[in-house]
C-alpha positions in Angstrom: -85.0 -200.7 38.4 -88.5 -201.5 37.6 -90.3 -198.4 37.9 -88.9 -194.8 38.6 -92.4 -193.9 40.6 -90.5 -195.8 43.3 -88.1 -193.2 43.8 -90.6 -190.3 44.6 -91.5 -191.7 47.9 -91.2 -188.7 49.9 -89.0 -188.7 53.0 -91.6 -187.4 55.4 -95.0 -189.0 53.4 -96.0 -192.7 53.7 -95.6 -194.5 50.5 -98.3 -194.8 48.5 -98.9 -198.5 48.4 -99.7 -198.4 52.0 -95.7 -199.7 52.8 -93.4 -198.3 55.5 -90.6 -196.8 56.1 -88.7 -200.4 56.5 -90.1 -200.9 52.8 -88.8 -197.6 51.8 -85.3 -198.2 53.3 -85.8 -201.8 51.5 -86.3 -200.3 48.3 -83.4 -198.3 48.9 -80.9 -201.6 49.2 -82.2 -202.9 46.4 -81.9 -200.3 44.0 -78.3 -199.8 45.2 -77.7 -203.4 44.7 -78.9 -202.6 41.1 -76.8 -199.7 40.4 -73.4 -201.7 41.9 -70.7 -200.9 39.6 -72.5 -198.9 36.8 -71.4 -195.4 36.5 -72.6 -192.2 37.3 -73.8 -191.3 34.0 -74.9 -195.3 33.6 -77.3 -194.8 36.6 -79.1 -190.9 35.0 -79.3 -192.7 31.6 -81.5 -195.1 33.3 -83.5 -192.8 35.7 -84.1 -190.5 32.6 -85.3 -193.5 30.2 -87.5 -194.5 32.8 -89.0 -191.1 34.0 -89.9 -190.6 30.3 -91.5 -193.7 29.6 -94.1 -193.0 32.8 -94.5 -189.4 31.3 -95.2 -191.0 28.1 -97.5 -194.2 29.5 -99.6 -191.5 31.9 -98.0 -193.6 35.3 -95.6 -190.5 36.1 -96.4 -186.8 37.2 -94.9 -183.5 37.5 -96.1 -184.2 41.3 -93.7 -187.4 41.4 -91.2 -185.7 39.6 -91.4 -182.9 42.5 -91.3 -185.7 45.3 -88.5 -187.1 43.5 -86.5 -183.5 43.2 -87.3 -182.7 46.7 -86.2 -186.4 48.2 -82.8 -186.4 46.2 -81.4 -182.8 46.2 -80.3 -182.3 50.0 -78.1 -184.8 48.7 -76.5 -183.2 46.3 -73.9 -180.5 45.8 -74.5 -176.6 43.6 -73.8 -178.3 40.4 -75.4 -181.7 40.8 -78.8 -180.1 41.9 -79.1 -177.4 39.3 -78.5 -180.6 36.5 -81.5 -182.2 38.4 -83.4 -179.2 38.1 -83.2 -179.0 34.3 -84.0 -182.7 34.3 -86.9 -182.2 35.5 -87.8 -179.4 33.5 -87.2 -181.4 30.5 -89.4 -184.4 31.8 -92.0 -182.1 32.8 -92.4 -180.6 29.1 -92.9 -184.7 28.1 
């Protein structure tokens, strides 16, 4: 993963670079082809060390990090969402 602004493409919202859905779904293959094999807590490690570094360099905001909640928790099950949650808290304190 290059940048974690990719993943806040929101379901229902064109992506920002003027893409389409096909480069969304795109994006999508290719991330899982980069997280083949690592481990759960292998793939947060590098979503959070990413997230952080565009809080830090200006390129991330509490907006993305909204998108980003919004896009991944209908995914997830009680416990998984609510340690999203407090993710993003953290990152949006950064």
């Amino acid at each position: 993963m290059s940048d974690f602004k990719n993943y806040t493409k929101g379901q229902n919202t064109p992506p920002a670079d003027g893409g389409s859905v096909e480069n969304t779904v795109n994006l999508a293959a290719t991330l899982a082809k980069a997280f083949a094999g690592k481990s759960e807590g292998q793939v947060l490690q590098t979503i959070i060390a990413q997230a952080e570094q565009g809080k830090r360099d200006g390129t991330l905001t509490n907006a993305d990090l909204d998108n980003f909640y919004s896009t991944l928790a209908p995914l997830l099950d009680g416990f998984k969402k609510r340690k999203l949650q407090q993710i993003i808290k953290q990152l949006k304190a950064i």
